[in-house]
C-alpha positions as CSV (number, residue, x, y, z in Angstrom):
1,X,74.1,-7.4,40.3
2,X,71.4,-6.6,37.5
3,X,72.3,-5.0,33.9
4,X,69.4,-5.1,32.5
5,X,68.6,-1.6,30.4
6,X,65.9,0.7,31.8
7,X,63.6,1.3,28.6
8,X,61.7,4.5,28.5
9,X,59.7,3.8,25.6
10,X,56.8,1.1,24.5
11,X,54.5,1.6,21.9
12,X,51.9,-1.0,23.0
13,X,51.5,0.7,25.8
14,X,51.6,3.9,24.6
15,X,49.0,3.4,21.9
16,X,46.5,1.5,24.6
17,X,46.9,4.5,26.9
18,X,46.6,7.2,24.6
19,X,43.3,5.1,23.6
20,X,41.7,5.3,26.9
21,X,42.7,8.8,27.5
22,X,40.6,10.0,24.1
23,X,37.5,7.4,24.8
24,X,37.4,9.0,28.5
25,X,37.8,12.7,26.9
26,X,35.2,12.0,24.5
27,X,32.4,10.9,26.9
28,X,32.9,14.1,29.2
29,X,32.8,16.0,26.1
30,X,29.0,14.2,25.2
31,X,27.8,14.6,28.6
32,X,28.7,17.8,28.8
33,X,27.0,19.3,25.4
34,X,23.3,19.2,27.4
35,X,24.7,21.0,30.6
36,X,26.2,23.9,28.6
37,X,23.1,24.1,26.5
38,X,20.6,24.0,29.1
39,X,22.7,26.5,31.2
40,X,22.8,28.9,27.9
41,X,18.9,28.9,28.3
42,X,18.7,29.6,31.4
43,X,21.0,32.6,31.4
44,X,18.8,33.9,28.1
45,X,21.6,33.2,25.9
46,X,19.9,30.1,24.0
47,X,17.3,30.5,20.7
48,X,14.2,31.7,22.3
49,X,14.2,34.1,26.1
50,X,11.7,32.5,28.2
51,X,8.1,33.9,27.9
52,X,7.6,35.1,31.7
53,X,11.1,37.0,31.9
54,X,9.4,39.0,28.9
55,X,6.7,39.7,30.4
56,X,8.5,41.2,33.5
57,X,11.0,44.0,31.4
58,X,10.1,47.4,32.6
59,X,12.3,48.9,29.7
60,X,10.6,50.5,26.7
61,X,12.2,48.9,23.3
62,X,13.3,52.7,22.9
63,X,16.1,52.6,26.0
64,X,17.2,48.9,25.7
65,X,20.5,48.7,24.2
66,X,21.7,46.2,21.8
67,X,24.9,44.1,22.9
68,X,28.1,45.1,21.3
69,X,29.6,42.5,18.8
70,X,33.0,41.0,19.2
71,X,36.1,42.0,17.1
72,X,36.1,39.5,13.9
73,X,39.9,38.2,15.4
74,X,38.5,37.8,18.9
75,X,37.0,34.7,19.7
76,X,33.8,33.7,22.5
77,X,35.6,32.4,25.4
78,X,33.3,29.2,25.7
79,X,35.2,28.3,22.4
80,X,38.5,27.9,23.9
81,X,39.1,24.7,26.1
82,X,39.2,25.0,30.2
83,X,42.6,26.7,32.0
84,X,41.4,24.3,34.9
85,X,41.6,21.3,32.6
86,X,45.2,21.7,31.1
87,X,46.4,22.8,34.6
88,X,45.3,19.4,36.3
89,X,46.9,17.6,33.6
90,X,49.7,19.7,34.0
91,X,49.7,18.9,37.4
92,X,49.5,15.4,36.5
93,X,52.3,14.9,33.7
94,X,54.4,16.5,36.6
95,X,53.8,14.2,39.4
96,X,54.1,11.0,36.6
97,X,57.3,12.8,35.3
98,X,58.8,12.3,38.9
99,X,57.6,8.9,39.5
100,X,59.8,7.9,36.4
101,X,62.9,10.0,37.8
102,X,62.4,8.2,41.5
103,X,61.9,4.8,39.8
104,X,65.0,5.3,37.5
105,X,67.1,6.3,40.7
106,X,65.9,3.1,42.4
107,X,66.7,0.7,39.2
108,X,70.1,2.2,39.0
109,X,71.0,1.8,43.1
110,X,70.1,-2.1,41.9
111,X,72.8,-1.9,39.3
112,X,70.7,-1.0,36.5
113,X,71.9,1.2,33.4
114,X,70.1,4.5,31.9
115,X,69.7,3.9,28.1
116,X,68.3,7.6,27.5
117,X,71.5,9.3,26.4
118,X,70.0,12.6,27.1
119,X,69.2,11.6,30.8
120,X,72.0,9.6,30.9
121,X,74.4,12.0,32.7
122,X,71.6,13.0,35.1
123,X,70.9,9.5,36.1
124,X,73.7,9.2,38.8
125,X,72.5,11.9,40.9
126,X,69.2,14.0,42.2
127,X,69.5,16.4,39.4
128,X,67.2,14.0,37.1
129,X,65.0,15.0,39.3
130,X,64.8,18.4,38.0
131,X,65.8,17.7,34.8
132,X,63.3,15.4,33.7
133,X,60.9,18.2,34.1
134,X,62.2,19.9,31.3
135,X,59.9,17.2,28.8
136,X,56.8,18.5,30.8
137,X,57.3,22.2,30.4
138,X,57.7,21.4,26.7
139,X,54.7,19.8,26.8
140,X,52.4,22.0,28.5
141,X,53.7,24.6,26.6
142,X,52.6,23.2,23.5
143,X,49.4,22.0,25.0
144,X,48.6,25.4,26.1
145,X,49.2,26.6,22.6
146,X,47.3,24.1,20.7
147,X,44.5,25.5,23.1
148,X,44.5,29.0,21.1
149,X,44.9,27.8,17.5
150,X,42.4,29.2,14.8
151,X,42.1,25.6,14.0
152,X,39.2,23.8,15.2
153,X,40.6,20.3,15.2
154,X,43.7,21.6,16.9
155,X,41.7,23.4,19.4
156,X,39.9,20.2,20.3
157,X,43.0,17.9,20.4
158,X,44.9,20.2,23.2
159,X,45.2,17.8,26.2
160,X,47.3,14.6,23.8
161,X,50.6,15.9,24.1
162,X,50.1,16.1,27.8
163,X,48.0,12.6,28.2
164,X,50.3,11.1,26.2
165,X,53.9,12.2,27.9
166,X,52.1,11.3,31.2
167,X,51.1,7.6,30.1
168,X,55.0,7.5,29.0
169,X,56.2,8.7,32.2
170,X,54.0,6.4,34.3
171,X,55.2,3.5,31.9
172,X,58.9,4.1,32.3
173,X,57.9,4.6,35.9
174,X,56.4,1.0,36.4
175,X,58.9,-0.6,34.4
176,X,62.0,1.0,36.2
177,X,60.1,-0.3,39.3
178,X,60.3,-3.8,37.9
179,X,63.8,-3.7,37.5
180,X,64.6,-2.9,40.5
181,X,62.6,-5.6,42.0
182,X,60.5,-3.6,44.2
183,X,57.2,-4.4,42.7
């Protein structure tokens, strides 16, 4: 029978994942800068309205109205990062979250022990299952916040909390795996 301790923690891994996951972010982010700013042309919204739609206006300058500003605390919503995007990774950190709660089950049938202290009295039965969930919740929550900060940085850095607690889980999951000799 095994003994070995189920470690839910590596920083190698951790820092190499949490790498990949910002080089990845940061090339959608590039190609997407000339899709948004072609598509802001094209609706008018860009520097200059196209010469033929001027041409085409009916209105005299007397009857068109001008646009009414947003409040100073309200921001553009194409400042504030995609719903769609934290709610994949949401969906993501989930699924990886109960990999690493199946995996640990598995290790411990083989006789291994749970080291987390806080999972520790989950670990013997299918409430881990449920329980490990609590990490993600945390984490999307604070995701979701970071989202609507004032601060630009912050604004940009939303989706590490949950990138990184899913390249954790999925760690822990593989690793649990390996002790129990299934992979």
């Amino acid at each position: 029978m095994r003994t070995e301790g189920i470690r839910n923690h590596s920083c190698k891994w951790l820092i190499l994942c949490a790498a990949g996951l910002f080089l990845c972010h940061a090339a959608a982010a590039q190609q997407a800068q000339p899709l948004l700013a072609s598509a802001n042309f094209a609706d008018g919204m860009g520097e200059a309205a196209a010469p033929a739609a001027m041409a085409q206006s009916t209105q005299s300058l007397s009857t068109v109205e001008a646009p009414a500003t947003l409040p100073a605390d309200v921001k553009p919503v194409e400042e504030y990062p995609s719903r769609r995007k934290w709610i994949a990774l949401s969906i993501v950190q989930h699924g990886a979250a109960f990999f690493d709660s199946y995996s640990t089950r598995q290790a411990i049938g083989n006789g291994a022990v749970e080291e987390d202290p806080l999972m520790r009295p989950f670990a013997n039965s299918p409430a881990i299952y449920a329980a490990i969930q609590v990490g993600p919740v945390i984490f999307d929550y604070a995701a979701r916040k970071m989202q609507r900060s004032e601060s630009n940085f912050i604004r940009h850095m939303w989706w590490v909390p949950q990138s990184t607690s899913t390249a954790m889980y999925l760690f822990s999951g593989v690793h649990n795996m390996h002790v129990a000799g299934r992979m």
